[in-house]
C-alpha positions as CSV (number, residue, x, y, z in Angstrom):
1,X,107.5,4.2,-248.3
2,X,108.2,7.9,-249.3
3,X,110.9,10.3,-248.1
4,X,110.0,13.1,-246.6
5,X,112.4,16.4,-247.9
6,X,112.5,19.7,-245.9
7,X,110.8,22.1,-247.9
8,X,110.3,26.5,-247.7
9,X,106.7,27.0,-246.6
10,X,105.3,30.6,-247.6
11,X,103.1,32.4,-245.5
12,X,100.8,33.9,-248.3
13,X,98.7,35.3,-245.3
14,X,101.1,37.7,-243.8
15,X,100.5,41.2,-243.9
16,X,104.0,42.2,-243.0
17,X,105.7,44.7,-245.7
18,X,108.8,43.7,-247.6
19,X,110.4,46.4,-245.9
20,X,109.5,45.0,-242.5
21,X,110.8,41.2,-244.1
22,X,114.2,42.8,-245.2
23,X,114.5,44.5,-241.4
24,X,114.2,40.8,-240.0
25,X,116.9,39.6,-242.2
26,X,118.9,42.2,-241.6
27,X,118.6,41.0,-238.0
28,X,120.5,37.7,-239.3
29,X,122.9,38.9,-241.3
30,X,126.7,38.3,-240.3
31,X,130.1,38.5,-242.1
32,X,133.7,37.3,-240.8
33,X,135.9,40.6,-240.0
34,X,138.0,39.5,-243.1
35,X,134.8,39.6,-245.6
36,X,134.3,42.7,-243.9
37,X,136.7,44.4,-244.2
38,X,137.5,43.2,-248.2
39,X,133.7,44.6,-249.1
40,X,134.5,47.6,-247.1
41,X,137.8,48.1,-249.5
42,X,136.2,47.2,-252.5
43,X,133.1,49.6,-252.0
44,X,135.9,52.2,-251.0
45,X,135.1,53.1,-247.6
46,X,138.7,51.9,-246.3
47,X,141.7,51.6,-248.1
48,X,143.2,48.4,-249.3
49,X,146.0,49.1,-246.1
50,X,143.2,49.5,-243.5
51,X,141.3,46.3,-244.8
52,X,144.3,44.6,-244.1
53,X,144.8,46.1,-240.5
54,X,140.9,45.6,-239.7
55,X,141.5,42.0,-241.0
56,X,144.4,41.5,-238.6
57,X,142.2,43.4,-235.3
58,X,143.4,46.9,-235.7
59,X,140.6,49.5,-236.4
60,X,141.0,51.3,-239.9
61,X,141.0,55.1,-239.8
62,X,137.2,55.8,-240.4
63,X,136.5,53.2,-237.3
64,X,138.8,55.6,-235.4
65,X,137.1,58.9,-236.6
66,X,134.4,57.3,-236.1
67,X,135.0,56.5,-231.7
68,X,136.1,59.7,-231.4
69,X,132.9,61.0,-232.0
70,X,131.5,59.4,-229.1
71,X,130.9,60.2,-225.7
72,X,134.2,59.7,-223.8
73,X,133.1,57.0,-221.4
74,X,131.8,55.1,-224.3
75,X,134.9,55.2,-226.6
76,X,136.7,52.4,-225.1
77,X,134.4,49.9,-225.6
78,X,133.3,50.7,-228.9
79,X,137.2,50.8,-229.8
80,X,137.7,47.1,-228.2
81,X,134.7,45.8,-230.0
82,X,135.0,46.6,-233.0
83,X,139.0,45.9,-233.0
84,X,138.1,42.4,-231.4
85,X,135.2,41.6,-232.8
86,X,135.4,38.5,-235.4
87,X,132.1,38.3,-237.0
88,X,130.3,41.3,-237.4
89,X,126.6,42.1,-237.5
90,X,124.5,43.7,-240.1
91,X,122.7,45.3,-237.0
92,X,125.1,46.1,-234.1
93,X,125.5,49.4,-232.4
94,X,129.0,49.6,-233.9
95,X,127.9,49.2,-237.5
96,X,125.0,51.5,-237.2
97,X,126.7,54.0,-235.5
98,X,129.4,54.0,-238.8
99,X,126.5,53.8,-240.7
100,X,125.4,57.4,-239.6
101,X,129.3,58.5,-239.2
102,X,129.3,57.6,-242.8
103,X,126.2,59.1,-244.5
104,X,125.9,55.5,-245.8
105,X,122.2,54.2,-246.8
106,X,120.7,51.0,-245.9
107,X,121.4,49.6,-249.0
108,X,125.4,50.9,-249.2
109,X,125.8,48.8,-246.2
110,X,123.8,45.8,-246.4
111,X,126.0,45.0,-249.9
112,X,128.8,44.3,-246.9
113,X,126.5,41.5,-245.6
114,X,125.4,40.0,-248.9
Protein backbone atom coordinates (compact mmCIF):
# COMPACT_ATOMS: atom_id res chain seq x y z
CA UNK A 1 0.00 0.00 0.00
CA UNK A 2 1.53 3.45 -0.82
CA UNK A 3 1.06 6.76 1.05
CA UNK A 4 -0.23 9.37 -0.55
CA UNK A 5 1.79 12.98 0.37
CA UNK A 6 0.28 16.48 -0.43
CA UNK A 7 2.09 17.80 -3.13
CA UNK A 8 2.29 21.81 -5.11
CA UNK A 9 0.61 21.29 -8.44
CA UNK A 10 1.71 24.00 -11.18
CA UNK A 11 -0.55 25.27 -13.56
CA UNK A 12 1.84 25.43 -16.51
CA UNK A 13 -1.31 26.62 -18.56
CA UNK A 14 -2.11 29.83 -16.96
CA UNK A 15 -1.68 32.84 -18.77
CA UNK A 16 -1.80 35.04 -15.79
CA UNK A 17 1.35 37.53 -15.42
CA UNK A 18 3.74 37.35 -12.46
CA UNK A 19 2.63 40.61 -11.65
CA UNK A 20 -1.00 39.62 -11.54
CA UNK A 21 0.40 36.15 -9.29
CA UNK A 22 2.29 38.61 -6.80
CA UNK A 23 -1.12 40.91 -6.60
CA UNK A 24 -2.97 37.60 -5.42
CA UNK A 25 -0.46 36.98 -2.74
CA UNK A 26 -0.42 40.23 -1.75
CA UNK A 27 -4.09 39.52 -1.09
CA UNK A 28 -2.81 36.84 1.59
CA UNK A 29 -0.23 38.47 3.15
CA UNK A 30 -0.62 39.27 7.03
CA UNK A 31 1.87 40.31 9.85
CA UNK A 32 1.11 40.60 13.74
CA UNK A 33 1.11 44.49 14.79
CA UNK A 34 4.40 43.66 16.71
CA UNK A 35 6.28 42.29 13.30
CA UNK A 36 4.85 45.31 11.97
CA UNK A 37 5.76 47.61 13.55
CA UNK A 38 9.68 46.12 14.16
CA UNK A 39 9.97 46.01 10.11
CA UNK A 40 8.51 49.39 10.02
CA UNK A 41 11.55 50.57 12.58
CA UNK A 42 14.03 48.70 10.94
CA UNK A 43 13.19 49.98 7.39
CA UNK A 44 13.08 53.48 9.17
CA UNK A 45 9.66 54.61 8.58
CA UNK A 46 8.97 54.92 12.50
CA UNK A 47 11.29 55.32 15.20
CA UNK A 48 12.35 52.63 17.54
CA UNK A 49 9.87 54.64 20.28
CA UNK A 50 6.85 54.62 17.98
CA UNK A 51 7.38 50.80 17.08
CA UNK A 52 7.07 50.30 20.63
CA UNK A 53 3.85 52.43 21.03
CA UNK A 54 2.28 50.83 17.65
CA UNK A 55 3.29 47.47 19.33
CA UNK A 56 1.46 48.35 22.57
CA UNK A 57 -2.01 49.96 20.31
CA UNK A 58 -1.07 53.49 20.16
CA UNK A 59 -0.64 54.84 16.53
CA UNK A 60 3.07 56.11 15.82
CA UNK A 61 3.34 59.70 14.53
CA UNK A 62 3.37 59.02 10.65
CA UNK A 63 -0.14 56.86 11.30
CA UNK A 64 -1.25 60.17 12.88
CA UNK A 65 -0.07 62.49 10.02
CA UNK A 66 -1.21 60.16 8.16
CA UNK A 67 -5.54 60.39 9.62
CA UNK A 68 -5.29 63.72 9.55
CA UNK A 69 -5.08 63.83 6.04
CA UNK A 70 -8.42 62.34 5.72
CA UNK A 71 -11.77 63.43 5.33
CA UNK A 72 -13.06 64.37 8.84
CA UNK A 73 -15.83 61.90 9.11
CA UNK A 74 -13.44 59.18 8.17
CA UNK A 75 -10.63 59.98 10.66
CA UNK A 76 -12.08 58.18 13.56
CA UNK A 77 -12.25 54.95 12.16
CA UNK A 78 -9.17 54.89 10.36
CA UNK A 79 -7.54 56.05 13.90
CA UNK A 80 -9.39 53.07 15.88
CA UNK A 81 -8.34 50.54 13.26
CA UNK A 82 -5.23 50.95 12.85
CA UNK A 83 -4.57 51.60 16.78
CA UNK A 84 -6.74 48.29 17.37
CA UNK A 85 -5.98 46.43 14.83
CA UNK A 86 -3.67 43.16 15.73
CA UNK A 87 -2.84 41.65 12.46
CA UNK A 88 -2.46 43.78 9.73
CA UNK A 89 -2.91 43.21 5.99
CA UNK A 90 -0.60 43.64 3.15
CA UNK A 91 -3.83 45.04 1.30
CA UNK A 92 -6.12 47.03 3.73
CA UNK A 93 -7.34 50.53 3.11
CA UNK A 94 -5.25 51.60 6.17
CA UNK A 95 -1.91 50.31 4.73
CA UNK A 96 -2.56 51.50 1.26
CA UNK A 97 -3.61 54.67 2.18
CA UNK A 98 0.07 55.00 4.22
CA UNK A 99 1.39 53.62 1.41
CA UNK A 100 0.46 56.75 -0.71
CA UNK A 101 0.98 59.16 2.52
CA UNK A 102 4.39 57.75 2.37
CA UNK A 103 5.54 57.78 -1.32
CA UNK A 104 6.44 54.21 -0.47
CA UNK A 105 6.57 51.58 -3.58
CA UNK A 106 5.06 48.20 -3.79
CA UNK A 107 8.08 46.70 -3.02
CA UNK A 108 9.15 49.13 0.13
CA UNK A 109 6.12 47.79 1.65
CA UNK A 110 5.60 44.32 0.81
CA UNK A 111 9.34 43.70 2.65
CA UNK A 112 6.87 44.46 5.94
CA UNK A 113 4.91 41.33 4.97
CA UNK A 114 7.76 39.09 3.97
Amino acid sequence: RSQLTEVEVIDWTSKKSAADLLSEQRQTWRVDRSTFAIKAAEAGLITDADAVRWAQGELPTVASSYVATLPSDQQLAAEVKLAAVTVIRRMSDEILGLQAHLGLTDTQVDALFT
